[in-house]
N, CA and C atoms as an extended XYZ file, in Angstrom:
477
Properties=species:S:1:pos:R:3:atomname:S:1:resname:S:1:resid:I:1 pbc="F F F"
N        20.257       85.889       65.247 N   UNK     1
C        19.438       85.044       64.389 CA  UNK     1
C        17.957       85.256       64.715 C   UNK     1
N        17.279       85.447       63.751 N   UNK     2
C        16.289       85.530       63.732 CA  UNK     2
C        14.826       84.885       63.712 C   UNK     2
N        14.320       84.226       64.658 N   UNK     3
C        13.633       83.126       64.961 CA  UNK     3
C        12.247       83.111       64.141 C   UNK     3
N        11.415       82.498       63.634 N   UNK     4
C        10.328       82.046       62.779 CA  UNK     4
C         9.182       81.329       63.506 C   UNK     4
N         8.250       81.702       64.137 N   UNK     5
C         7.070       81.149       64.265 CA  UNK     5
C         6.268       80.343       63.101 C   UNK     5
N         5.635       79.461       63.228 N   UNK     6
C         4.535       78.817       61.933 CA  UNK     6
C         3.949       78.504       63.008 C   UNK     6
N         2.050       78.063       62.603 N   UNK     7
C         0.991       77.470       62.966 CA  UNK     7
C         0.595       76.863       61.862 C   UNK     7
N         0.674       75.730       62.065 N   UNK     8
C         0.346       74.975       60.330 CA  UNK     8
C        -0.523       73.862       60.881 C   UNK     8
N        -0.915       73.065       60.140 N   UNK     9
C        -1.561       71.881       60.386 CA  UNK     9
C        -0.836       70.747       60.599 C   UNK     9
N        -0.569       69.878       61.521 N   UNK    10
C        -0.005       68.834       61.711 CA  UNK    10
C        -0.062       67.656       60.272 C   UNK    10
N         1.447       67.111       60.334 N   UNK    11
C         1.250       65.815       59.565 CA  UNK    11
C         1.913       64.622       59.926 C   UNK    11
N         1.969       63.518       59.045 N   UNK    12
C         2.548       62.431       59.996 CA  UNK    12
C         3.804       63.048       60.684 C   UNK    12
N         4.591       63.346       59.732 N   UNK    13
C         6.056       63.315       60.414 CA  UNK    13
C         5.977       64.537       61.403 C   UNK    13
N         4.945       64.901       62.021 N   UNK    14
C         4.902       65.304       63.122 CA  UNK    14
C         4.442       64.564       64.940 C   UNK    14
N         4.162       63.404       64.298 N   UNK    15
C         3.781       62.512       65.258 CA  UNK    15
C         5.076       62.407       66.370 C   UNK    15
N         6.167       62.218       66.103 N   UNK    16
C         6.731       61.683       67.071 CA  UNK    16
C         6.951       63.363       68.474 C   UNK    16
N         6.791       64.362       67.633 N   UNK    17
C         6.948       65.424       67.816 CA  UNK    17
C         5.949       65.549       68.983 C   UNK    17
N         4.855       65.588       68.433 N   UNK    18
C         3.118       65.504       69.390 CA  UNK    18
C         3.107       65.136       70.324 C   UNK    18
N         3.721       63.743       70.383 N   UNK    19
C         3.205       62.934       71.325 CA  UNK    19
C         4.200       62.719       72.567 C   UNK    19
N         4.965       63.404       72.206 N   UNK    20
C         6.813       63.697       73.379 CA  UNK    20
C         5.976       65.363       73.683 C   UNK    20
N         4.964       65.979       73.413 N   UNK    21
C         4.553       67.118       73.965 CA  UNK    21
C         3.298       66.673       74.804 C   UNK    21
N         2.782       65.601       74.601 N   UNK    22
C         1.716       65.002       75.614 CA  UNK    22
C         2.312       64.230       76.585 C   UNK    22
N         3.426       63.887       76.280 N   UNK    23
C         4.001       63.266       77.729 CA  UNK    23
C         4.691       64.429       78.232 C   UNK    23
N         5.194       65.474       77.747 N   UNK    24
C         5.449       66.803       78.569 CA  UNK    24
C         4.203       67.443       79.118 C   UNK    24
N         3.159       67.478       78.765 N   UNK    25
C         1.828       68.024       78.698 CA  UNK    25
C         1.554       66.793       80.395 C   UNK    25
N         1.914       65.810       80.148 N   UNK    26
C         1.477       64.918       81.173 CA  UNK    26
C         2.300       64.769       82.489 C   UNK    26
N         3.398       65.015       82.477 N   UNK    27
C         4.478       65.332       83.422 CA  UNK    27
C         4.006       66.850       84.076 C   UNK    27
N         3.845       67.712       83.655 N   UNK    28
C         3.809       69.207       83.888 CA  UNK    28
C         2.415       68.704       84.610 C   UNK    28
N         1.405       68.200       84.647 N   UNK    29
C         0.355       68.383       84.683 CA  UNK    29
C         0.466       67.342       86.335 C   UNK    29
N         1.605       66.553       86.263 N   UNK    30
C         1.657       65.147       87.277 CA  UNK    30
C         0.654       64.290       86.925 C   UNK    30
N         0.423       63.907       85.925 N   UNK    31
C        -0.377       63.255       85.299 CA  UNK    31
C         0.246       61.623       84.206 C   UNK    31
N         1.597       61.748       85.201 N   UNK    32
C         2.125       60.861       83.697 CA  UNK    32
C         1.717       59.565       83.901 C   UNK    32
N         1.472       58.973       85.072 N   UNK    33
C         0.874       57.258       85.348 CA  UNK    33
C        -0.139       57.393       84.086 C   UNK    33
N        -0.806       58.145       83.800 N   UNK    34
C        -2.279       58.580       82.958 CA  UNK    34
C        -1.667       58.508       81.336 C   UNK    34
N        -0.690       58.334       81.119 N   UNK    35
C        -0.323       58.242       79.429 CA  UNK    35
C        -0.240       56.282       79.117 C   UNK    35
N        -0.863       56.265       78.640 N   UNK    36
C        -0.949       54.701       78.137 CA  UNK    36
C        -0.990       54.066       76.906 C   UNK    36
N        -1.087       55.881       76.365 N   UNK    37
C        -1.419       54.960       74.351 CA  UNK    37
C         0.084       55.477       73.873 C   UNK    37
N         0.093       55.073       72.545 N   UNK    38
C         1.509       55.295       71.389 CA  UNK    38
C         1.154       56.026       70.941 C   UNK    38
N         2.623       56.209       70.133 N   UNK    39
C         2.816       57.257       68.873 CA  UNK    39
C         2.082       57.126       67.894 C   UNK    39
N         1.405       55.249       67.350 N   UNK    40
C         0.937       54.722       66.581 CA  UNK    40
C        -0.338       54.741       66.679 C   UNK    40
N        -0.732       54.810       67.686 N   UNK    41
C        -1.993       55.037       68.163 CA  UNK    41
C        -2.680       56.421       67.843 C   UNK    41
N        -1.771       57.868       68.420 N   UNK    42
C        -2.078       59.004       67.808 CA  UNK    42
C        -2.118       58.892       66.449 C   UNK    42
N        -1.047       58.303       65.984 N   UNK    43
C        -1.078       58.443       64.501 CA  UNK    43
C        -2.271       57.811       63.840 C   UNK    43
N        -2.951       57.080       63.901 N   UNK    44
C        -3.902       55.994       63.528 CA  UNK    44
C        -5.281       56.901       63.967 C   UNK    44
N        -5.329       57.684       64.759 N   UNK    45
C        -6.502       58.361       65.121 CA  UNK    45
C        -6.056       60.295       64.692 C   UNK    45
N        -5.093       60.069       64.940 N   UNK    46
C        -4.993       61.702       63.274 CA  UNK    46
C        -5.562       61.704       62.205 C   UNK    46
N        -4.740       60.257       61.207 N   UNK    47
C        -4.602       59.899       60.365 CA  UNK    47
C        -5.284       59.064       59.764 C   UNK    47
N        -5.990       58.142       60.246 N   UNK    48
C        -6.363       56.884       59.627 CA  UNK    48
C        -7.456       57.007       58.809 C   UNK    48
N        -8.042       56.262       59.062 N   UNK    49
C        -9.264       56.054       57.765 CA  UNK    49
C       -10.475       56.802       58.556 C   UNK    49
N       -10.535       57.031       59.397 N   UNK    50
C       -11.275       57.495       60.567 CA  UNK    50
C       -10.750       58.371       61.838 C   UNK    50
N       -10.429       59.959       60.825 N   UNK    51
C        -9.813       60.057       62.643 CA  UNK    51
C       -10.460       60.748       63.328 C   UNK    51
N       -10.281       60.791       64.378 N   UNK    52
C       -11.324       60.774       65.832 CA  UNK    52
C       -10.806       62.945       66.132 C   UNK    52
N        -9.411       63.104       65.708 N   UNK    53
C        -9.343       64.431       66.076 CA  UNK    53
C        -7.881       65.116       65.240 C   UNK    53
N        -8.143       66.188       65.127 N   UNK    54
C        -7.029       67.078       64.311 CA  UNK    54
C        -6.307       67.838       65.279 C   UNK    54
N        -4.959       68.187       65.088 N   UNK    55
C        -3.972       68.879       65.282 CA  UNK    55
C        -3.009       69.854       64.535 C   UNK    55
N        -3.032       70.933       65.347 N   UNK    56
C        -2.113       71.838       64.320 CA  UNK    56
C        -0.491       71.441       65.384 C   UNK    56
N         0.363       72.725       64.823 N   UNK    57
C         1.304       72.353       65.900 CA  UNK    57
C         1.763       74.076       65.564 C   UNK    57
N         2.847       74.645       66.281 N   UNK    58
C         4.109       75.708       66.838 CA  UNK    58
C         5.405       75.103       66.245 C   UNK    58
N         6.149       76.010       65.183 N   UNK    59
C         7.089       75.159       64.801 CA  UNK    59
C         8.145       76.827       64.843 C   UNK    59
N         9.240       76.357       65.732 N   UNK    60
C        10.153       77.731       65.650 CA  UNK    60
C        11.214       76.941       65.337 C   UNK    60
N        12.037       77.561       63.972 N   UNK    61
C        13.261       76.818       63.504 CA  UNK    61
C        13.118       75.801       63.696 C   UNK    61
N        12.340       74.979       62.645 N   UNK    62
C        12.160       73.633       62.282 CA  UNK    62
C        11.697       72.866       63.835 C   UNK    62
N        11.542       73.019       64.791 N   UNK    63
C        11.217       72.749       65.530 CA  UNK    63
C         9.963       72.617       66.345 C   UNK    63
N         9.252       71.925       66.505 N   UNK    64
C         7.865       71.851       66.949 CA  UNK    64
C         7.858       72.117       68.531 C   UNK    64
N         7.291       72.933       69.049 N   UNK    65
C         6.981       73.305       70.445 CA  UNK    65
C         5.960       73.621       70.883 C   UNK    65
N         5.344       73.124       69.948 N   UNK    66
C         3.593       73.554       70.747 CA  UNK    66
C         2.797       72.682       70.033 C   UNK    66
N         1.697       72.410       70.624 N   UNK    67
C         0.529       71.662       69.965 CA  UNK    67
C        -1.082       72.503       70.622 C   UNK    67
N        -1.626       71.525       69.436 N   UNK    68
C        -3.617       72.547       69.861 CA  UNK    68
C        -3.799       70.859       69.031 C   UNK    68
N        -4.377       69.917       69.982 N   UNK    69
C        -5.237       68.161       69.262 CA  UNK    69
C        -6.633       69.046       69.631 C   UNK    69
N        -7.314       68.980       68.756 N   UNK    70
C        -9.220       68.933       68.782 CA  UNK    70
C        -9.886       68.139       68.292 C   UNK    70
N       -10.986       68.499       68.965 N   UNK    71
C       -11.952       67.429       67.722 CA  UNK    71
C       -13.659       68.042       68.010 C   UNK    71
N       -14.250       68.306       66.938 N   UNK    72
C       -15.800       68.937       66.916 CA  UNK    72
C       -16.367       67.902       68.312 C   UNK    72
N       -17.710       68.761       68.660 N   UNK    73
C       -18.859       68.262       69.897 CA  UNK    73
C       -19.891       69.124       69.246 C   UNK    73
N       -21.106       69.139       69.845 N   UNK    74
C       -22.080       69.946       69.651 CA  UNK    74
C       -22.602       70.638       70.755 C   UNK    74
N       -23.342       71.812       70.470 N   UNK    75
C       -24.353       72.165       71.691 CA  UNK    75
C       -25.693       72.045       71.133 C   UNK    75
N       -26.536       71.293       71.691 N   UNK    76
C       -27.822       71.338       72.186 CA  UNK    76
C       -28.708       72.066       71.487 C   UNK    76
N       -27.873       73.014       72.936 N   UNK    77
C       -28.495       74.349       73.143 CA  UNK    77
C       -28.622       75.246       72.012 C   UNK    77
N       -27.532       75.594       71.786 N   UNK    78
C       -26.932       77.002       69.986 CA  UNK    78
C       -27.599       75.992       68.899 C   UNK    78
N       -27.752       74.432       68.938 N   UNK    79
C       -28.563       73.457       67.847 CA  UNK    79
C       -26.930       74.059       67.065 C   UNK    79
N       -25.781       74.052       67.258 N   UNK    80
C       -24.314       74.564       66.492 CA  UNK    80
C       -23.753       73.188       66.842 C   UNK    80
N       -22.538       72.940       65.756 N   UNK    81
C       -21.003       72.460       66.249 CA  UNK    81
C       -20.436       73.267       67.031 C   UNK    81
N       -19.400       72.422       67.749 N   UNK    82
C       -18.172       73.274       68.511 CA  UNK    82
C       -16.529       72.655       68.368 C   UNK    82
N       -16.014       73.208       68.607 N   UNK    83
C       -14.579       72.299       68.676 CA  UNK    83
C       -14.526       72.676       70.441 C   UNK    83
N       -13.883       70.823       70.401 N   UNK    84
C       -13.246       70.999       71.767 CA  UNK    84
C       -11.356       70.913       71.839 C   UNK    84
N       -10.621       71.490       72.737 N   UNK    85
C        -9.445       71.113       72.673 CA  UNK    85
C        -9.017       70.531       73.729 C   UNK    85
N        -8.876       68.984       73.274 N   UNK    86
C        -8.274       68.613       74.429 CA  UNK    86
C        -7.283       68.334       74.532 C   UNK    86
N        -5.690       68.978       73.796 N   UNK    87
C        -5.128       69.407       74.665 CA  UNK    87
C        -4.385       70.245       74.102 C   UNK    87
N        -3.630       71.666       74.785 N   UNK    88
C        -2.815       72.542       73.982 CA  UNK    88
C        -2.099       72.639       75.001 C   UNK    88
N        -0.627       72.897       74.737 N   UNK    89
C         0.803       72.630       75.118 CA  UNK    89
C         1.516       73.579       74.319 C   UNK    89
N         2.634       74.247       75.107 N   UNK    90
C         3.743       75.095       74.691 CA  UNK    90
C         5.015       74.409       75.400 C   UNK    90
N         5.774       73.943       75.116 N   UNK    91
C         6.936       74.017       75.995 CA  UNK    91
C         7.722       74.627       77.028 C   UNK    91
N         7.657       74.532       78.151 N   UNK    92
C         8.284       75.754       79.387 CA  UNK    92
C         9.261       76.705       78.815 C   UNK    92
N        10.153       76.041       78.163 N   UNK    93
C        11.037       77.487       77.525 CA  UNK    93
C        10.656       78.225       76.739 C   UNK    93
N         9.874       77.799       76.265 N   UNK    94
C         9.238       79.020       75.038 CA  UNK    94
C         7.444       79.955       75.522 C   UNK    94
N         7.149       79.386       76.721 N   UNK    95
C         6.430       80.128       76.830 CA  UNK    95
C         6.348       81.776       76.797 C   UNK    95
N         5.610       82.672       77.470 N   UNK    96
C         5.635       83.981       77.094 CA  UNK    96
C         6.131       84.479       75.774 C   UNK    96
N         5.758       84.067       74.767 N   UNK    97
C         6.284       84.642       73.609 CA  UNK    97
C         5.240       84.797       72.509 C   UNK    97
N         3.826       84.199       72.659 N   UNK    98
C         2.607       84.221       72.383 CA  UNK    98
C         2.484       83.438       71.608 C   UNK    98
N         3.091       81.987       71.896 N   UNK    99
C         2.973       80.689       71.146 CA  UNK    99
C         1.569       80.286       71.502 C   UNK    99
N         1.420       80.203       72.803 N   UNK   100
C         0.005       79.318       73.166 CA  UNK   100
C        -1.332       80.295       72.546 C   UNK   100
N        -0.617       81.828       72.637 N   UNK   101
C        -2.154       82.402       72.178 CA  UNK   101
C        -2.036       82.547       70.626 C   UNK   101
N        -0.854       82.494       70.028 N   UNK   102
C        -1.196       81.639       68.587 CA  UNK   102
C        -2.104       80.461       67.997 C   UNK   102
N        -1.872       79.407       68.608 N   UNK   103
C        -2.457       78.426       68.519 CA  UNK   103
C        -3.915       78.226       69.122 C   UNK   103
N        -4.230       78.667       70.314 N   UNK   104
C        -5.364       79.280       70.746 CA  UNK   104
C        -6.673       79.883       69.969 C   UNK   104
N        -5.698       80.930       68.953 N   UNK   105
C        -5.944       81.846       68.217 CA  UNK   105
C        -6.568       81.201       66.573 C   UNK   105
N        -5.390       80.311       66.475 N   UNK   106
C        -5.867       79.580       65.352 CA  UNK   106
C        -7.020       78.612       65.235 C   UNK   106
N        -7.292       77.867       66.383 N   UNK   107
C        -8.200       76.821       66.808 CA  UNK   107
C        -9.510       77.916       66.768 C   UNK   107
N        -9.565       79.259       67.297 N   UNK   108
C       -10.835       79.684       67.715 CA  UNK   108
C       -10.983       80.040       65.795 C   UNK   108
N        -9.746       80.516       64.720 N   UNK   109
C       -10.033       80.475       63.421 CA  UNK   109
C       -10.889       79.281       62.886 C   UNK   109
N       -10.800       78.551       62.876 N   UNK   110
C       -11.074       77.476       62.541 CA  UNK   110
C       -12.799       77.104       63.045 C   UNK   110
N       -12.755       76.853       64.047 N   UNK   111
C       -14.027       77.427       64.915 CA  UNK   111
C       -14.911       77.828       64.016 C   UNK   111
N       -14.383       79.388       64.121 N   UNK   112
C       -15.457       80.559       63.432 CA  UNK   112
C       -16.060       80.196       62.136 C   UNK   112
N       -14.446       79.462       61.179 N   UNK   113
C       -14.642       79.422       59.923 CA  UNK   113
C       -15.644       78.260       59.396 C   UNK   113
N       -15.862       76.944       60.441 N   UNK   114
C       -16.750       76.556       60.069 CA  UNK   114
C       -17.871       76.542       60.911 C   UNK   114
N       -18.407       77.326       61.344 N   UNK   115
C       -19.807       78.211       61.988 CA  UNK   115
C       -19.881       77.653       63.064 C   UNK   115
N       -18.766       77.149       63.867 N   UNK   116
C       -18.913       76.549       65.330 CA  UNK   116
C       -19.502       77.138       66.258 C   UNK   116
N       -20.939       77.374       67.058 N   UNK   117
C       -21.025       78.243       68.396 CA  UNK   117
C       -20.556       78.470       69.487 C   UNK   117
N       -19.382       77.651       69.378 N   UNK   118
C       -18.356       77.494       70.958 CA  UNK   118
C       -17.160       77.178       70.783 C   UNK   118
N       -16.037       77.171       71.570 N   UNK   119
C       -15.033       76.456       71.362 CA  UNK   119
C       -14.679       76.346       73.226 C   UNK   119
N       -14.508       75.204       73.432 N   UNK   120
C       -14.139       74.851       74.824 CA  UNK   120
C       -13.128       73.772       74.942 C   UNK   120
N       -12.558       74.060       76.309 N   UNK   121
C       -11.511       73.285       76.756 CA  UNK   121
C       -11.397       73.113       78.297 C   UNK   121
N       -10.672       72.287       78.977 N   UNK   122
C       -10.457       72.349       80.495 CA  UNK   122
C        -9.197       72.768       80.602 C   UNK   122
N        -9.587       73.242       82.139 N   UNK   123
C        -8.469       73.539       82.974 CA  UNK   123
C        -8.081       73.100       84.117 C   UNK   123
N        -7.434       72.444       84.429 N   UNK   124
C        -7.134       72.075       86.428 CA  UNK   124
C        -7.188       72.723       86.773 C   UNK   124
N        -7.848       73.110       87.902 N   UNK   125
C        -7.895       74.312       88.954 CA  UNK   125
C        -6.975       75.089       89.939 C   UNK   125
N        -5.720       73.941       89.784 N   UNK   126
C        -4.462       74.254       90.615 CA  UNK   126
C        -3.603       75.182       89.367 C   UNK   126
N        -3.911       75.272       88.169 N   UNK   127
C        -3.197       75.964       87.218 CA  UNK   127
C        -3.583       77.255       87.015 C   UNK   127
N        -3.512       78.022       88.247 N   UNK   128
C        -3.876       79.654       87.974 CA  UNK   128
C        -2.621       80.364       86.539 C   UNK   128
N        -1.838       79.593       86.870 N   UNK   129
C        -1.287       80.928       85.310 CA  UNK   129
C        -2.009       80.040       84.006 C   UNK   129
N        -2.225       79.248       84.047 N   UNK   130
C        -3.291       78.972       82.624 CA  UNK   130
C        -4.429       79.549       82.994 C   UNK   130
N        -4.907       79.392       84.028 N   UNK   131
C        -6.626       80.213       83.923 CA  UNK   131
C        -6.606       81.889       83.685 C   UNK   131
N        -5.323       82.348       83.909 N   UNK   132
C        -5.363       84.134       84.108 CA  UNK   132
C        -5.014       84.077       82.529 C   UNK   132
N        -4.005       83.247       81.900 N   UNK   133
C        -3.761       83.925       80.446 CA  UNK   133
C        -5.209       83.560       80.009 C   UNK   133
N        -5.856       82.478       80.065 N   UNK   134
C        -7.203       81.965       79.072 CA  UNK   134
C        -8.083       83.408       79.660 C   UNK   134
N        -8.391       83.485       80.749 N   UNK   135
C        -9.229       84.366       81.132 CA  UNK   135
C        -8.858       86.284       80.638 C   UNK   135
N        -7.459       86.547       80.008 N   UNK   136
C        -7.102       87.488       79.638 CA  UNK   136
C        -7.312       87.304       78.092 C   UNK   136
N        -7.700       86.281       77.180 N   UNK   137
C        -7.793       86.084       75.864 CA  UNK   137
C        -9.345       85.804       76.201 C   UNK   137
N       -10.380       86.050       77.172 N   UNK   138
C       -11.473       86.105       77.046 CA  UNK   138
C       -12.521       84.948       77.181 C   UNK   138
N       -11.550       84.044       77.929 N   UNK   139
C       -12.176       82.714       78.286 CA  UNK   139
C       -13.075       83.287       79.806 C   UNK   139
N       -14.198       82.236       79.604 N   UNK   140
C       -15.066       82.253       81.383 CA  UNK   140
C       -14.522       80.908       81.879 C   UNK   140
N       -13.953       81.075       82.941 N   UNK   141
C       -13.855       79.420       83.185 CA  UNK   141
C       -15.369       79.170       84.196 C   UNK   141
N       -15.526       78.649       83.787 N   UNK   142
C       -17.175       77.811       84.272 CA  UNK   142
C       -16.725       77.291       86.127 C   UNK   142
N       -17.620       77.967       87.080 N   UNK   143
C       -17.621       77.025       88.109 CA  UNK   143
C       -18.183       76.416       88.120 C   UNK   143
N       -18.959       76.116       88.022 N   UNK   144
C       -20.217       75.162       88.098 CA  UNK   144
C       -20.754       73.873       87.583 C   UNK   144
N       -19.464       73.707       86.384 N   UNK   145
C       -19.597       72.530       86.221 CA  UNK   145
C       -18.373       71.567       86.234 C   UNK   145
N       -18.536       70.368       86.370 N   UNK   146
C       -17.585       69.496       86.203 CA  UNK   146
C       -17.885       68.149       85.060 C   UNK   146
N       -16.520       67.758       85.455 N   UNK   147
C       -16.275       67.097       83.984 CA  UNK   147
C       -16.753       65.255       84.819 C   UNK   147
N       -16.828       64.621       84.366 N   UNK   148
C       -17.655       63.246       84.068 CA  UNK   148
C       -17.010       62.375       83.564 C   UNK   148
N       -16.500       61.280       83.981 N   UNK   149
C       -15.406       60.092       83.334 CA  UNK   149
C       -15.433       59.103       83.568 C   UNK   149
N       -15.668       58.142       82.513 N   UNK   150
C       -15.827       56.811       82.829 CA  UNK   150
C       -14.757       56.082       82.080 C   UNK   150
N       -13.789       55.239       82.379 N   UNK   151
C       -12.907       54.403       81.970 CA  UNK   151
C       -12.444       52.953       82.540 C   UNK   151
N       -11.726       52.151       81.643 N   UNK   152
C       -11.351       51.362       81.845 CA  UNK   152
C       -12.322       50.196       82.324 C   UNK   152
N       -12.395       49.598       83.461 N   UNK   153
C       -13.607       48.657       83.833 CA  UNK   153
C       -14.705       49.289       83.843 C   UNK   153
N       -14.975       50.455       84.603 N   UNK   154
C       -15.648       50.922       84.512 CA  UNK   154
C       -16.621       50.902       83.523 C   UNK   154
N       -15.779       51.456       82.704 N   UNK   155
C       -16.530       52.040       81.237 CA  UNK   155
C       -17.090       50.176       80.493 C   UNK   155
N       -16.214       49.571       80.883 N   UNK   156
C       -16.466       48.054       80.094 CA  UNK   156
C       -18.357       47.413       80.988 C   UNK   156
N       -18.042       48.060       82.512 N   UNK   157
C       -19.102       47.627       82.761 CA  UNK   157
C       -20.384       48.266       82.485 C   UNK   157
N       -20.169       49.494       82.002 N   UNK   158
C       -21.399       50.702       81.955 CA  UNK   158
C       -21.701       49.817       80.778 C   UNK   158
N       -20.734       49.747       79.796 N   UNK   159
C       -21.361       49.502       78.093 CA  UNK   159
C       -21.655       47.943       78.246 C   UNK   159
């Protein structure tokens, strides 16, 4: 049998799909104490009247196994848009098969197509086989800078 890749654009009835790949995305990562929102919640910020970020997805035989969630930033600097991705996910069994650099692939389409000067994302530093494939599709991973986070009380007391 002969298996079928798609990269399409996410829609609702892909939600429940998404968001069982961010709690895989969050497990893999040991990150799962860190998942706190819903399905309804993604959905409402896909979808809603206002959403905050877009998603495509990896669909082999009706099946969804990958995701790319973004959402535009700017630089400054280029005076450009950018897309950022925060987060892209393949499923452990289906990796090596060039799902992630599909989707990868499509996000940097998208990018280009609407005159973005960048497209960026993070990486944990303990994840050398994500930094060698990104860095073999032509990513720099940046030393030099780090990322900046304010939440929860925190964030209630800053604002």
């Amino acid at each position: 049998m002969n298996s079928t890749l798609t990269v399409r654009p996410a829609t609702p009835d892909d939600i429940p799909a998404i968001f069982a790949l961010i709690v895989a995305l969050a497990e893999y990562e040991h990150l799962s104490h860190l998942v706190m929102g819903t399905a309804a919640q993604l959905e409402k910020h896909l979808f809603g009247d206002r959403p905050y970020l877009e998603a495509i997805v990896a669909e082999l035989d009706d099946r969804v196994i990958g995701s790319a969630l973004f959402f535009h930033n700017y630089s400054t600097f280029l005076t450009q848009p950018g897309l950022y991705i925060e987060d892209l996910f393949v499923l452990p069994e289906f990796r090596g098969r060039g799902i992630g650099k599909a989707l990868l692939s499509e996000v940097a389409r998208i990018a280009r197509d609407r005159g973005c000067g960048r497209l960026e994302w993070s990486v944990l530093d303990w994840n050398e086989s994500a930094i060698g494939f990104y860095q073999k599709l032509g990513a720099d991973v940046l030393p030099d800078w780090r990322i900046c986070r304010v939440t929860g009380e925190a964030l209630d007391n800053l604002g």
